[in-house]
N, C-alpha and C positions, 0 to 999 in steps of 0.2 A: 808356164803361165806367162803370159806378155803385160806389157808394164798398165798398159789398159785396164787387165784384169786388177794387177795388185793395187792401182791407185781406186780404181771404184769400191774393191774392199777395204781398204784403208780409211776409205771415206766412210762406208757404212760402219764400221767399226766404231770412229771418232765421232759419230752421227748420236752412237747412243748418251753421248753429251748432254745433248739436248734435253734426253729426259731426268738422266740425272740432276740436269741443273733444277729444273724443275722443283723437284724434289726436297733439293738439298737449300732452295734458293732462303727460304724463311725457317733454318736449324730444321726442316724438318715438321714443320706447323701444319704443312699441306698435305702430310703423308695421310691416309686412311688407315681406317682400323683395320688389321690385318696385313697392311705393308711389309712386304720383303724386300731385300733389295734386289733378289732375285726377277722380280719384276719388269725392273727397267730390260733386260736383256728379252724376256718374255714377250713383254707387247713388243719389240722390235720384230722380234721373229716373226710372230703374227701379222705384223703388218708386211715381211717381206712376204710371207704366205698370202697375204689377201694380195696384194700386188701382183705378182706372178701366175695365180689362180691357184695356189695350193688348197684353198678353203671353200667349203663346198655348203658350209652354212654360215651365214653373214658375219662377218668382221668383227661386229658389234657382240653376237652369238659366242662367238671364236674366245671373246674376252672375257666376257661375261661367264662360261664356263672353267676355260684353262686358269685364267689368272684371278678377279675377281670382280664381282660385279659395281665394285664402288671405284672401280678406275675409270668404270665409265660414266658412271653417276657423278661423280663425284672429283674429277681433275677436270674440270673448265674446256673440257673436249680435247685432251687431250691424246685419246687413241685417235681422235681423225689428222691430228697437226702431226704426230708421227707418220702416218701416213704419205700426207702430204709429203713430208721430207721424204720417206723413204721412194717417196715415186721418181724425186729426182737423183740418185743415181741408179736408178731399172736393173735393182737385183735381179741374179739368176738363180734356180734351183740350185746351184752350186754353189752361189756365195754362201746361201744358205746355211747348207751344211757343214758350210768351212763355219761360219758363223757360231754357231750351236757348237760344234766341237771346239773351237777356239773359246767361249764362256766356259764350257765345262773346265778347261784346262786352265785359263788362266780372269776369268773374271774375280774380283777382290770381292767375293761375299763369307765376310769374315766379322759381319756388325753381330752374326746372330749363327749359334751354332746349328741351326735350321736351315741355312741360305742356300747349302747344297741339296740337302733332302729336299726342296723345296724344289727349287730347277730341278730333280732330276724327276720328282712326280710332272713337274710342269711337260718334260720332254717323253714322259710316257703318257701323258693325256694329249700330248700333240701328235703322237704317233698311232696313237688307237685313231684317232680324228680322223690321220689321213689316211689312214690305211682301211677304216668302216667307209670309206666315200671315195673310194678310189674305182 
């Protein structure tokens, strides 16, 4: 892998900041009912999937199913400012999945003994998704 590649994933990695901070910015005040922390890593992937073309039914759809529908309702649009970010470093299918298997392994969802059952329904509703639309 050339240093191109590691610093754009580096970046996307440290990218999912943003949503955490979000989150965490008022204790927590702004979380929705149903909040995992599993989340944050979720809509990221979805939005490297809308980006890329991975999603074959709208973004908004994408979230509204996989993760839930009050992150879209209800974070001050926050799946689109993700977005936005993630458009600036132009993930590849591969970051992708370095991505997704780097949260599996090392993401800290340890708030809730749920955090992992939670990502790993999350990554088999995103696998049926793309694999029913492929």
């Amino acid at each position: 892998m050339n240093s191109v590649d590691e610093k754009r994933r580096s970046s996307l990695w440290y990218a999912t900041g943003y949503i955490d901070e979000y989150f965490r910015l008022l204790g927590g005040s702004v979380c929705y009912m149903g909040y995992f922390d599993c989340h944050v890593p979720a809509l990221f992937t979805l939005a490297m999937d809308e980006w890329v073309g991975n999603l074959h039914i709208s973004y908004e759809q994408a979230v509204n199913q996989l993760i839930c529908y009050q992150m879209w309702s209800q974070t001050d649009q926050l799946p689109l400012k993700v977005l936005e970010r993630v458009g600036k470093y132009h993930p590849t299918p591969e970051d992708i999945d370095l991505f997704t298997v780097r949260v599996t392994e090392r993401y800290p969802m340890f708030y809730s003994p749920y955090e992992k059952e939670n990502w790993q329904r999350f990554l088999e509703g995103r696998g049926n998704l793309l694999e029913n639309h492929s």
